[in-house]
C-alpha positions as CSV (number, residue, x, y, z in Angstrom):
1,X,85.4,-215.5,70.5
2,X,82.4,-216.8,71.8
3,X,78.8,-218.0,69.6
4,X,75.7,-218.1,70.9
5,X,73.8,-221.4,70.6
6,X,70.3,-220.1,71.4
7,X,68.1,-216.5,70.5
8,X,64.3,-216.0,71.8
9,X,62.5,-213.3,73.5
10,X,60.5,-215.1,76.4
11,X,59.1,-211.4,78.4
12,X,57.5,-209.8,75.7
13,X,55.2,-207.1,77.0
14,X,52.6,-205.6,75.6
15,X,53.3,-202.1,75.4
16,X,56.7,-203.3,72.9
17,X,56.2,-203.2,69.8
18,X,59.9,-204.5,68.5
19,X,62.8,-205.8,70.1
20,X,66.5,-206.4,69.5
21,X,68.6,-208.9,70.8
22,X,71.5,-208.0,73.0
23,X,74.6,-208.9,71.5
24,X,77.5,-208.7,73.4
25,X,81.0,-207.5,70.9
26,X,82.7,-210.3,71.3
27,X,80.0,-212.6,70.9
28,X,78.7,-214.3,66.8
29,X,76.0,-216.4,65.5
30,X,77.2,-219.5,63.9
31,X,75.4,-221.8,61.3
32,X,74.2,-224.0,64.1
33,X,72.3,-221.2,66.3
34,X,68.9,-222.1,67.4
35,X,66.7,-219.4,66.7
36,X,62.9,-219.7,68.4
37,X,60.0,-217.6,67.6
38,X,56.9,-217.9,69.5
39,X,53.2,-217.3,68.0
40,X,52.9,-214.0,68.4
41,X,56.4,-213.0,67.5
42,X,58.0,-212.4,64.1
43,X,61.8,-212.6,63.5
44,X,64.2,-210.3,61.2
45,X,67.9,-211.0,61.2
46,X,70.1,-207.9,59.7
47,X,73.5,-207.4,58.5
48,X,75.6,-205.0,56.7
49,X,72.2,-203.0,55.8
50,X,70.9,-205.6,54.6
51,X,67.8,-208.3,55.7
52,X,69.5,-211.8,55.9
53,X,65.8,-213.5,56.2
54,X,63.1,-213.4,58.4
55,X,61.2,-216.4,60.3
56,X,57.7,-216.5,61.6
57,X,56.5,-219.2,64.7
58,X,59.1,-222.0,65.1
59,X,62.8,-223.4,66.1
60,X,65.0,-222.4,63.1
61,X,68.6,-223.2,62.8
62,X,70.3,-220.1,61.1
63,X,72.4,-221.8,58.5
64,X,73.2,-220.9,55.0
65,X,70.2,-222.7,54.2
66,X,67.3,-220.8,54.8
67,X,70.2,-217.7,54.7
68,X,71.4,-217.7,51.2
69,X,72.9,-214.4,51.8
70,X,75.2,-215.9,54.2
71,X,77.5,-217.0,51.7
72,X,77.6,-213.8,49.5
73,X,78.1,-211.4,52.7
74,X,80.6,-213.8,54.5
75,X,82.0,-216.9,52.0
76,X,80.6,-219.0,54.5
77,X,80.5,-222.9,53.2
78,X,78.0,-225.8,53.6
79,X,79.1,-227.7,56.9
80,X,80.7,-226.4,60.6
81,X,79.5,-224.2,63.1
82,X,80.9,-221.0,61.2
83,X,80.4,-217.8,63.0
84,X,78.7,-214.3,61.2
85,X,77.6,-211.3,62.9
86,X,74.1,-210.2,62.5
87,X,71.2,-208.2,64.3
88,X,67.8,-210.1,65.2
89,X,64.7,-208.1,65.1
90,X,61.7,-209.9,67.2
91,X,58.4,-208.6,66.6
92,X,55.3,-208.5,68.0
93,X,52.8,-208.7,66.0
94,X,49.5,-210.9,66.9
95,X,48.1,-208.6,70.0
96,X,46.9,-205.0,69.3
97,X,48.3,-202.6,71.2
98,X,46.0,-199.7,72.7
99,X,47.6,-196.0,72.9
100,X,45.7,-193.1,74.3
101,X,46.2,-189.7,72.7
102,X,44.6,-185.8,72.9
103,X,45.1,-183.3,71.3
104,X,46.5,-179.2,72.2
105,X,44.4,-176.5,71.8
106,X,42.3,-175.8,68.4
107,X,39.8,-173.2,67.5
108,X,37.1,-173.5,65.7
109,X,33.9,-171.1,65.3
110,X,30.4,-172.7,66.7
111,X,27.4,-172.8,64.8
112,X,25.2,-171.9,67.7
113,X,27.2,-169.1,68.7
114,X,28.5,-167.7,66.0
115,X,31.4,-167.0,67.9
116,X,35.7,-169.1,67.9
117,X,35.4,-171.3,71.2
118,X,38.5,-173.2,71.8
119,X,38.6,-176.9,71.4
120,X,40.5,-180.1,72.8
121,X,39.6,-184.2,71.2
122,X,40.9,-187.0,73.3
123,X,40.7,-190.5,72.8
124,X,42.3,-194.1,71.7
125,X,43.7,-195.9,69.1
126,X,44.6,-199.7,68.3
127,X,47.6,-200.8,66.4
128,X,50.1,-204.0,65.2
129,X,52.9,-204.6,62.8
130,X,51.8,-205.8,59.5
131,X,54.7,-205.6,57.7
132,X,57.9,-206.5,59.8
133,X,60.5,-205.4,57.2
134,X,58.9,-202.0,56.5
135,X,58.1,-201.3,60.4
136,X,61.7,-202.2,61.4
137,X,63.6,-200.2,58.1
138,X,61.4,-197.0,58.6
139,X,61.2,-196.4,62.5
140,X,63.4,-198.8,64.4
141,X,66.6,-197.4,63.4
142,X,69.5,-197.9,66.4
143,X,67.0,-198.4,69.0
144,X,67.1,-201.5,71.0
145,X,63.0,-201.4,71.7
146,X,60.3,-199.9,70.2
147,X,57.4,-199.2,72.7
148,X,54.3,-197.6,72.1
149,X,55.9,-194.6,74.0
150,X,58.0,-194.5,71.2
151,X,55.5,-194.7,68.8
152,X,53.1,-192.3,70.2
153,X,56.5,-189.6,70.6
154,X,57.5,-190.5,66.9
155,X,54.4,-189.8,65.6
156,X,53.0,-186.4,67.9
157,X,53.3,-184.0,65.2
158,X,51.3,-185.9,62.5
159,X,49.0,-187.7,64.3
160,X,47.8,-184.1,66.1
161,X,47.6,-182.4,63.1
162,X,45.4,-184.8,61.1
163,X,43.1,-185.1,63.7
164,X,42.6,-181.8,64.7
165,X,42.2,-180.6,60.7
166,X,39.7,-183.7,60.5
167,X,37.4,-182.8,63.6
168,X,37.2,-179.1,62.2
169,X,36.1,-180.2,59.0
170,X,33.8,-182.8,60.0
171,X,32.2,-180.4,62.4
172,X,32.2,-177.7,60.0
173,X,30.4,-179.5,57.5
174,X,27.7,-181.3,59.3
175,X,27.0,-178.1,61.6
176,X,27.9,-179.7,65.1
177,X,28.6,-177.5,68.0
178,X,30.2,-177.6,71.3
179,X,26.4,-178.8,72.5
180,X,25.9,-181.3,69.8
181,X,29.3,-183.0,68.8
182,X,28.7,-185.7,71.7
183,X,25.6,-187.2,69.9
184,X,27.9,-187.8,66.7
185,X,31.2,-189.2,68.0
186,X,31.0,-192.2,66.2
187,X,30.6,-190.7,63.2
188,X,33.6,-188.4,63.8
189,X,35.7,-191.5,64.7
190,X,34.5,-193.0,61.3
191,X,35.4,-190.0,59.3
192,X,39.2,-189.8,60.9
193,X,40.0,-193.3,60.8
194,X,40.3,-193.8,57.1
195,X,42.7,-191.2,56.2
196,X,45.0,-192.6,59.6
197,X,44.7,-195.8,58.2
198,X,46.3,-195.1,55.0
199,X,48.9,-193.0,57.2
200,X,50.0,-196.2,58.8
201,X,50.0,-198.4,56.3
202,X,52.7,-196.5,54.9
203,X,55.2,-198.1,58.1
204,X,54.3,-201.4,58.3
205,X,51.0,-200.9,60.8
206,X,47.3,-202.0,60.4
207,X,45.1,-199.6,62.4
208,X,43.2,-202.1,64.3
209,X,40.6,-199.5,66.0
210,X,40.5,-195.6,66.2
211,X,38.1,-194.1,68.7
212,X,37.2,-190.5,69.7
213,X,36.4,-190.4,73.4
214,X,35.3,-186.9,73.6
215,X,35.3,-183.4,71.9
216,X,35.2,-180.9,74.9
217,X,35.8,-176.9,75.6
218,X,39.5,-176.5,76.4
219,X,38.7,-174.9,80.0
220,X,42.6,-175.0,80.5
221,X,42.4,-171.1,78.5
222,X,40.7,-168.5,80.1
223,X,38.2,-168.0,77.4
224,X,37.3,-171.5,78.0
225,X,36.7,-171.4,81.3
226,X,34.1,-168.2,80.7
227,X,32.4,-170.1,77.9
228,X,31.9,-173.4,80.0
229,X,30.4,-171.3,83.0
230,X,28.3,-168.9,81.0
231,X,27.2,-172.4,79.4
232,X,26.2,-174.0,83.3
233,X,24.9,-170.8,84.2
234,X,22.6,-171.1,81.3
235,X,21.7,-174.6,82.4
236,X,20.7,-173.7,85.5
237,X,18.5,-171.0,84.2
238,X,16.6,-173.1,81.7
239,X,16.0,-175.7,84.8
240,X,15.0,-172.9,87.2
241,X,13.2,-171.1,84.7
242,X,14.5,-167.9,85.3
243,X,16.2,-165.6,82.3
244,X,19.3,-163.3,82.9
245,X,17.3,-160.1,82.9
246,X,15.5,-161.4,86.0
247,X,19.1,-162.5,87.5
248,X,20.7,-159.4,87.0
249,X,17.6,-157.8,88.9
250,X,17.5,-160.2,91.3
251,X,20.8,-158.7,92.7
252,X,20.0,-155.9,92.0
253,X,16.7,-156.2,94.6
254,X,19.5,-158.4,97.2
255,X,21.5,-155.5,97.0
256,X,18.7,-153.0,97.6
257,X,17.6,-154.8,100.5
258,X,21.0,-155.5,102.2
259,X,21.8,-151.6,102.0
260,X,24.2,-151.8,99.2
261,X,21.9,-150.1,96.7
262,X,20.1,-146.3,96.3
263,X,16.5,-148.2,95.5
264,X,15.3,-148.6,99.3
265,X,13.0,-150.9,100.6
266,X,10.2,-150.0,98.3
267,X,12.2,-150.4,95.3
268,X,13.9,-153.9,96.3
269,X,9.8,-155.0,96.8
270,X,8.8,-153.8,93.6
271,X,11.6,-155.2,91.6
272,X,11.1,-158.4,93.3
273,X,7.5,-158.5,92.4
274,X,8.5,-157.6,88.9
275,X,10.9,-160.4,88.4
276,X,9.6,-163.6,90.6
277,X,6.0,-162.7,89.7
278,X,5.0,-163.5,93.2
279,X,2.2,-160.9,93.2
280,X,1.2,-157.6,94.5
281,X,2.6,-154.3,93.3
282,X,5.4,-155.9,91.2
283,X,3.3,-158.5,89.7
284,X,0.6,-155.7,89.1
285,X,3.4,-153.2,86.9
286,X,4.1,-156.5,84.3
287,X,0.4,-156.9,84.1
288,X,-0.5,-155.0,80.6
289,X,-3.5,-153.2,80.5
290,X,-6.4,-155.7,79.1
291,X,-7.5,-155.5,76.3
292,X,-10.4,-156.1,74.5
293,X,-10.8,-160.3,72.9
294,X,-13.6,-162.3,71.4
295,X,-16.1,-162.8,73.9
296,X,-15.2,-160.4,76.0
297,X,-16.2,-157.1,77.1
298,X,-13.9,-153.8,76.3
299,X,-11.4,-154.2,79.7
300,X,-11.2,-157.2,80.1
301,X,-14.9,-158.2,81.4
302,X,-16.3,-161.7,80.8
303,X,-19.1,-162.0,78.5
304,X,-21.5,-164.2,80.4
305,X,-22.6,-166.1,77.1
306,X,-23.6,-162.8,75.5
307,X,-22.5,-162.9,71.7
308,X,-25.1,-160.0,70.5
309,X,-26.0,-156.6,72.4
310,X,-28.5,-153.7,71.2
311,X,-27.6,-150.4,70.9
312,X,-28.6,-147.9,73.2
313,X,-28.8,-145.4,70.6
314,X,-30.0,-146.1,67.6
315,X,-31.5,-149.9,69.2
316,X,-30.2,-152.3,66.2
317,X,-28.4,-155.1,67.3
318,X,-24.2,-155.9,67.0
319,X,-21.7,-158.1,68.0
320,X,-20.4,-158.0,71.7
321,X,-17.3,-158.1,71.1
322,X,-17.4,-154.9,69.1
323,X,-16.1,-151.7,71.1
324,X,-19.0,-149.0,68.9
325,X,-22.1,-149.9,67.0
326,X,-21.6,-150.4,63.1
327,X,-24.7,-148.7,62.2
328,X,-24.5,-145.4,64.6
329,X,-21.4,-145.3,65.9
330,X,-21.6,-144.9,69.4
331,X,-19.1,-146.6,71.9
332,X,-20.6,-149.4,73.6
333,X,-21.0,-149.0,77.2
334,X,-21.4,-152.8,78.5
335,X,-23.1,-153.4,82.2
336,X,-20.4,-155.6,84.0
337,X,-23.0,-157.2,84.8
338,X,-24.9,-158.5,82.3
339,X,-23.2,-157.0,79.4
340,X,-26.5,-154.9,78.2
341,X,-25.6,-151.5,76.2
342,X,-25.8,-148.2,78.0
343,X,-25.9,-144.6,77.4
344,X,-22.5,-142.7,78.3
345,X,-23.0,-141.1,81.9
346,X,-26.0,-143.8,83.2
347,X,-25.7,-144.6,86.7
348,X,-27.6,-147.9,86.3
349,X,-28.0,-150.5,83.8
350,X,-31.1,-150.4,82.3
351,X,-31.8,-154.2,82.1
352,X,-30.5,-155.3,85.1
353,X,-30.5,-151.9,87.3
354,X,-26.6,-152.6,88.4
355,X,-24.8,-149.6,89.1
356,X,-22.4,-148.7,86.1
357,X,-20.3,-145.7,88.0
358,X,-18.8,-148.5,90.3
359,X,-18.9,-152.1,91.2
360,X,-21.4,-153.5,94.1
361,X,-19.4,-155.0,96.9
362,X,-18.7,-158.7,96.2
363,X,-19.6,-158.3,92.8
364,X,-15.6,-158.8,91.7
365,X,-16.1,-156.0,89.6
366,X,-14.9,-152.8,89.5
367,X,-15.4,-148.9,87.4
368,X,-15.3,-149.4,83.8
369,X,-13.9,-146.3,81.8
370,X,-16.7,-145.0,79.2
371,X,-13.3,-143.4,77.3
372,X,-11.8,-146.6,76.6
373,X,-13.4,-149.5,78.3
374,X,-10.3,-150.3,80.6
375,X,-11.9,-151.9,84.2
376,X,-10.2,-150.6,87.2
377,X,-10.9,-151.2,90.9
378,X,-13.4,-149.8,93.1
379,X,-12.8,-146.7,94.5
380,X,-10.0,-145.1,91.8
381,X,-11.1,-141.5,90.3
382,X,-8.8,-142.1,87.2
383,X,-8.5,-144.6,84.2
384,X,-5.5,-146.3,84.4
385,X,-5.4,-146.5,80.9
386,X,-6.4,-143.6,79.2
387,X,-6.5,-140.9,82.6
388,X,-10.2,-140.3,81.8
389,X,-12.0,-139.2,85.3
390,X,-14.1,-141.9,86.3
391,X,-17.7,-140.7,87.9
């Protein structure tokens, strides 16, 4: 039987947590094996179930010693190279180790919305071994190496389930959307790392850093992929300034106009007036009908600087903004002119001599309805507004 004169770990990586020595069978430790740990290792020998001792940065010799138990588990005596069978644990434990992680699918009902969008959190997380003894008893088991593959496999269930119950209830509770969530990430890493902390601590681990990277629509499900492009299409709208009403009926004119629609050719121009408000007939039906405003004339008319007019009727003066004398009650009847009242039925203003039954050419005005004051242009026998024949 062969004994092994000299243990280290010399190609630590840094994705391993833990390793264990390979012992061969028919290979022991004796009293006068040179164990060396380097400085960012840790060392835990085992046998029977039981920690024989555990050595930090150094060259130990492994003799009853600094192994008291060595005597009770084997009746091993002061002096020559006895051998014993044990495990030896190295650990690393000065060098953090990063592990990236995400999370499945989780639902969770927006504030903006009002409506369950579905949910995925991705990020990163830093850990070491505090404790050796409780990090090897509590996950190493009858592994030989303990990587943070391991770790992040060992600890899947739990770790997904705390985070996604913690970024619901943080987002619940401060009122943070899918829109929103981005401008608070650091807070939402804050709020998750305390209760993970206390989660490790429990096997042996200090939780070094915990970081959320992002909070995102799961577009992996179908209804994520309709919410995300029903969210760019809204973008675009708010950058183009257009609304969806006036997309809808801008295919709606396409179609007209490429022959896949019953409107024709004048309705595809009309409806494209409506909605891009380029002008001419279609901007002319979203006009409303003007009405009358502080210093203006009924229709629409500017005042010229007159604030006071005098009855035609009953001669006392009124505002001109006022559609029929307070003292006599008849309707005003403005000159577009100069704004002077007129009787009903006047062909000329009786200050300024313009004619009242239609504009003068170049005058930029046009027939104003006696009925209702509405100003129409020259030429049209009807009030737009109220259908009163015009003179």
């Amino acid at each position: 039987m062969a004994l092994i004169d000299l243990v280290e770990w010399n190609d630590a990586a840094n994705n391993v947590f833990a390793w264990k020595y390979a012992q061969n069978k028919n290979n022991n430790l004796s009293t006068f094996t040179q164990l060396i740990v380097r400085e960012s290792q840790e060392a835990v020998l085992f046998s029977k179930g039981q920690i024989l001792g555990k050595f930090g940065p150094g060259k130990h010799t492994l003799n009853t010693e600094n192994l008291p138990l060595l005597r009770n588990l084997f009746g091993i005596p002061f002096g020559g190279k006895n051998p014993f069978t044990a495990e030896i644990w190295f650990v690393n434990k000065t060098a953090p180790l990063t592990i990236d992680w995400n999370t499945d699918t989780m639902r969770f009902r927006d504030p903006e919305y009002g409506e369950m969008v579905p949910l995925m959190a991705s990020g990163r997380y830093g850990l070491k071994v505090d404790d050796a003894e409780r990090f090897l008893v509590q996950l190493v088991g009858t592994l030989t190496a303990f990587t943070a593959g391991d770790l992040t496999n060992h600890f899947m269930g739990p770790l997904v389930s705390k985070t996604k119950s913690s970024v619901i209830a943080f987002m619940q509770a401060n009122q943070a959307g899918i829109t929103t969530i981005s401008a608070r990430l650091d807070d939402l890493s804050g709020f998750i790392k305390e209760p993970l902390k206390e989660f490790w601590e429990n096997y042996g681990m200090l939780l070094t850093g915990f970081y959320i990277t992002s909070v995102d629509l799961d577009t992996s499900t179908e209804d994520g992929k309709k919410i995300a492009a029903a969210l760019s299409d809204r973008s675009a709208q708010n950058i183009a300034g257009y609304t969806w009403q006036q997309k809808q009926g801008f295919g709606v004119a396409n179609n007209a106009l490429t022959g896949g629609s019953d409107l024709g050719m004048l309705g595809a121009v009309a409806m494209t007036g409506m909605l891009g408000g380029g002008g001419g007939m279609g901007q002319a039906l979203m006009q409303p009908a003007p009405q009358a405003q502080p210093g203006m004339y009924p229709g629409g008319a500017p005042a010229a600087g007159r604030k006071e007019v005098f009855c035609a009727k009953c001669a006392k003066k009124y505002p001109a903004t006022s559609n029929f004398c307070p003292f006599c009650g008849n309707r005003y009847n403005p000159c577009p002119r100069c704004g002077s009242d007129n009787i009903e039925g006047s062909k000329r203003c009786v200050s300024c001599g313009s004619e009242l039954a239609s504009a003068q050419t170049g005058d930029g005005f046009g027939n104003v309805c006696p009925r209702c004051g509405q100003q129409s242009a020259p030429g049209v026998k009807f009030c737009p507004g109220c259908g009163n024949k015009l003179a």
